[in-house]
C-alpha positions as CSV (number, residue, x, y, z in Angstrom):
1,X,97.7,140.4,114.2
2,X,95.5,137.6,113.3
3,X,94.1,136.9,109.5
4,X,90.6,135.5,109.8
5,X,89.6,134.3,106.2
6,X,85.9,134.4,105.6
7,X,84.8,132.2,103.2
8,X,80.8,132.6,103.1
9,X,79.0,134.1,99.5
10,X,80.0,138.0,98.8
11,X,76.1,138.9,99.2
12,X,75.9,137.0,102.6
13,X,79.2,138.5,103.7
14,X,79.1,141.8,102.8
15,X,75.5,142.5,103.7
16,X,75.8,142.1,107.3
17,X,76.8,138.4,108.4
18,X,77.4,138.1,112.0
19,X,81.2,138.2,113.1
20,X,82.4,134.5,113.5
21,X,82.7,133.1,117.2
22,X,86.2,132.2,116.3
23,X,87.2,136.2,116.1
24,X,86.3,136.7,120.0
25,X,87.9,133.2,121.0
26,X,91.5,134.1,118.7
27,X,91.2,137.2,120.6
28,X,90.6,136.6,124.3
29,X,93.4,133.3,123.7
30,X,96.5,135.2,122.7
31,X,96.0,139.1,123.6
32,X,96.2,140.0,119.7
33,X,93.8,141.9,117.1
34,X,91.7,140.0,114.6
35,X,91.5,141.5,111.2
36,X,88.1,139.8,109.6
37,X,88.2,139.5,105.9
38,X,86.4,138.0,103.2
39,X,88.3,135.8,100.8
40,X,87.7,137.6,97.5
41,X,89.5,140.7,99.1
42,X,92.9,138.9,100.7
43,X,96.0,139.4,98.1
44,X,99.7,138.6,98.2
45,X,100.2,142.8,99.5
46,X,98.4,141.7,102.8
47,X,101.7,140.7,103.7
48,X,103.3,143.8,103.2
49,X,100.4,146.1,104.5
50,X,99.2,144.2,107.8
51,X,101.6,142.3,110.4
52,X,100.0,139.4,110.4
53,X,101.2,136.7,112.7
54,X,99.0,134.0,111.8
55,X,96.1,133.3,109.5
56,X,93.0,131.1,110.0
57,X,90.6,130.3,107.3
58,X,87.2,129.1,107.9
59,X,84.7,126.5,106.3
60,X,81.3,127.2,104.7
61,X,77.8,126.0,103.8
62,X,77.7,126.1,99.9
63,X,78.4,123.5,97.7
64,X,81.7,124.3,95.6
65,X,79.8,124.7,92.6
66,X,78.6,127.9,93.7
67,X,82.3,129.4,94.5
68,X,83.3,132.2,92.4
69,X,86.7,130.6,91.6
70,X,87.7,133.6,90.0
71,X,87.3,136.3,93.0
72,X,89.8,133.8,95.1
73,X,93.0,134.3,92.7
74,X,94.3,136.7,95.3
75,X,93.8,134.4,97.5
76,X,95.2,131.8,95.5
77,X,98.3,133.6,95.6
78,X,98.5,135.2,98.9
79,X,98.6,130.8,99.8
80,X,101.5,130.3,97.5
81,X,103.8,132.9,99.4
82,X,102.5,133.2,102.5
83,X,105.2,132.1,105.2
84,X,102.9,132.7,108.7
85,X,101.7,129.7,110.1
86,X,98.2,128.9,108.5
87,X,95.3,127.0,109.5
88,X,92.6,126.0,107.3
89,X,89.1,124.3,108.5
90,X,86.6,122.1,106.8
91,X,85.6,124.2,103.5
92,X,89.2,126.1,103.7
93,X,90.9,122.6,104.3
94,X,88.7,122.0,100.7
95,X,89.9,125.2,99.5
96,X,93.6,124.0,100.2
97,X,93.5,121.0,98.2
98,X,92.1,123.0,95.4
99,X,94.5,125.3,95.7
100,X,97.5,123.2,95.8
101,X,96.6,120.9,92.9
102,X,94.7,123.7,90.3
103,X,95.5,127.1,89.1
104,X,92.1,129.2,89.6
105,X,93.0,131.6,87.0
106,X,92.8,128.7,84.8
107,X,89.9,126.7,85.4
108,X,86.2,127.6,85.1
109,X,84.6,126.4,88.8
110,X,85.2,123.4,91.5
111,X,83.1,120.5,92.3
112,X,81.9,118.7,95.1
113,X,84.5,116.0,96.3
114,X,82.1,113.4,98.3
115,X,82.6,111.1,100.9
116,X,80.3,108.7,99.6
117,X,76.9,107.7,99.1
118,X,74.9,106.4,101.8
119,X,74.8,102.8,102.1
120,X,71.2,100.9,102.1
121,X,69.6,101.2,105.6
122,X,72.4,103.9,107.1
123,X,70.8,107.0,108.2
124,X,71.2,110.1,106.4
125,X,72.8,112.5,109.6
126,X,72.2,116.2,107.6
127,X,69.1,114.9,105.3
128,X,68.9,118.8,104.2
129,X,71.8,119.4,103.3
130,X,73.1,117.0,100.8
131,X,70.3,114.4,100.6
132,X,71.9,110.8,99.9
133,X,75.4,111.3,100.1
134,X,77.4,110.4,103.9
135,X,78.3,113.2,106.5
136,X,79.7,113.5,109.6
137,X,77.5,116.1,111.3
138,X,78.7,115.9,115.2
139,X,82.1,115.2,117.4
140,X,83.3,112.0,115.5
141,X,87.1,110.5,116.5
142,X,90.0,111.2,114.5
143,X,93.7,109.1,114.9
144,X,97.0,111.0,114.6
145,X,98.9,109.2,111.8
146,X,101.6,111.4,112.6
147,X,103.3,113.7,115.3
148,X,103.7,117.3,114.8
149,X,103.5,120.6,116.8
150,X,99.9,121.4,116.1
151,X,98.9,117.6,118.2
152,X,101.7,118.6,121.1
153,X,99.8,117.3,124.8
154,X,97.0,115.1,123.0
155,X,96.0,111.4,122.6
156,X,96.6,109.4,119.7
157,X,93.1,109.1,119.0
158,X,91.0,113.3,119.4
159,X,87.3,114.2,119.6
160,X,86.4,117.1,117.4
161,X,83.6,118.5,115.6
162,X,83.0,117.8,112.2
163,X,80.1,119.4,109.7
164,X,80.8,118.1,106.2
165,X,80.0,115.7,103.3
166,X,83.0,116.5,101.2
167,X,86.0,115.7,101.5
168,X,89.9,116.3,100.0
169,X,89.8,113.5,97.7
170,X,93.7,113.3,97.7
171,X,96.7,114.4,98.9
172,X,98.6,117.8,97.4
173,X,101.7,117.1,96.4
174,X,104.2,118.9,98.6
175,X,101.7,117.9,101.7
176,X,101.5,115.2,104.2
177,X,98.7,113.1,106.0
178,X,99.0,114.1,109.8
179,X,95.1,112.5,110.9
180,X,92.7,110.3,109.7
181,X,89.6,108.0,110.8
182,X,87.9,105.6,108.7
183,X,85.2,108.1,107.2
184,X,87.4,110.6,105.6
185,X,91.0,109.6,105.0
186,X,92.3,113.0,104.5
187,X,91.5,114.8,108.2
188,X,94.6,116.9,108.8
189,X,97.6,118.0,106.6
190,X,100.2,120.0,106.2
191,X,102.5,121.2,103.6
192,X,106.2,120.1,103.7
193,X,108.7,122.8,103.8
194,X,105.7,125.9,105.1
195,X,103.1,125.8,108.5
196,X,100.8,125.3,106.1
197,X,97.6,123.3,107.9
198,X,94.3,122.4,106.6
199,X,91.9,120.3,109.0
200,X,88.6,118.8,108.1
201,X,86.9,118.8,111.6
202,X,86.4,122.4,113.2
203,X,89.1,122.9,115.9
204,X,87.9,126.1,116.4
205,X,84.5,124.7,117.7
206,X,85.4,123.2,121.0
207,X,83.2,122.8,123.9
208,X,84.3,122.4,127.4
209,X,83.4,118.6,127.2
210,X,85.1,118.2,124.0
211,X,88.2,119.9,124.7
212,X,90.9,118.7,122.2
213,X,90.6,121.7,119.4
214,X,91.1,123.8,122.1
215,X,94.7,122.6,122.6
216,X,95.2,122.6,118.6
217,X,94.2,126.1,118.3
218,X,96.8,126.8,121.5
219,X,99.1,124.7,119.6
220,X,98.6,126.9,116.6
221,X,98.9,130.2,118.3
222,X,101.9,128.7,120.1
223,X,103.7,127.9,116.5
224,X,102.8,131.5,115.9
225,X,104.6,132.7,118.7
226,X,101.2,134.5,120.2
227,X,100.8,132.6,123.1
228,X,103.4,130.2,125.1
């Protein structure tokens, strides 16, 4: 079984958001069931009560201001002991760094980490949704900094989708840099010792043209033992 993390509001969540795309793709890719779940309910007993194989955990649209730090210390804790192979995207990249560097039951809320501001004359790329600061908004290139499983069969430099204007502002201590490009420093990690992965860009959104996050979500699922 699959563990796909929701990470939208409760409200927008729990009053009838649409199922994410990535549930049907996980799905029709390996052969197994996805459970969908939103963050503020996944605790360490998920282990225990649900054979999960692998866990993915989406991104979001809210600024991290107005993330109820305090309904994700179950999750907090279910990322400290989990030992299946976990993948975390854009906003759950984010939520990765916070996690690994902050205890939530001890701290009142999160901030915004920004890229940057936008230089004088550059072109704001997502003018609604953070107005003055820099975002990749489209399928920007990304460099491998280092080799690893989740990369196996692609090119040094990948095309993937991004959608953000934050960023992790530094590396956790117990991960490693595995991407990069000269936007956001930080585009893919993972933790030393567990198949911990966090990704800024959005794997999970690949089009036929732009291929490559298809292969890193096989890759994934492959670590997993789901699919060969």
């Amino acid at each position: 079984m699959i563990l796909v993390v929701g990470m939208s509001r409760p409200k927008e969540y729990f009053e009838g958001a649409v199922p994410s795309r990535f549930v049907g793709r996980a799905e029709r890719m390996t052969g197994h069931p996805v459970l969908m779940a939103h963050y503020s309910m996944v605790t360490p007993d998920w282990l225990e009560r649900y054979p999960l194989r692998a866990v993915f955990i989406e991104g979001f649209g809210y600024g991290w201001q107005d993330f109820d730090v305090h309904s994700a210390v179950g999750l907090w804790d279910f990322l400290h002991v989990v030992e299946v192979p976990l993948l975390a995207a854009c906003g759950g990249h984010q939520l990765l760094g916070y996690a690994f560097t902050r205890d939530f039951r001890r701290i009142k809320g999160l901030s915004n980490n920004f890229i940057r501001r936008l230089r004088p004359g550059e072109p704001d790329l997502a003018p609604t949704y953070y107005p003055g600061q820099f975002a990749e908004f489209g399928v920007f290139p990304v460099q491998i900094v280092k080799r690893d499983p989740l990369f196996r069969g692609l090119p040094k430099t990948i095309l993937v989708p991004e959608a953000h204007a934050c960023e992790v502002a530094a590396l956790p201590p117990d991960f490693e840099l595995l991407a990069t490009n000269e936007n956001c420093r930080i585009q893919a990690m993972r933790h030393k010792i567990k198949p911990i992965y966090g990704t800024q860009f959005h794997a999970e959104n690949w089009s036929d043209h732009y291929s490559h996050g298809e292969r890193i979500i096989r890759n994934f699922f492959s670590l997993a033992g789901l699919i060969t």
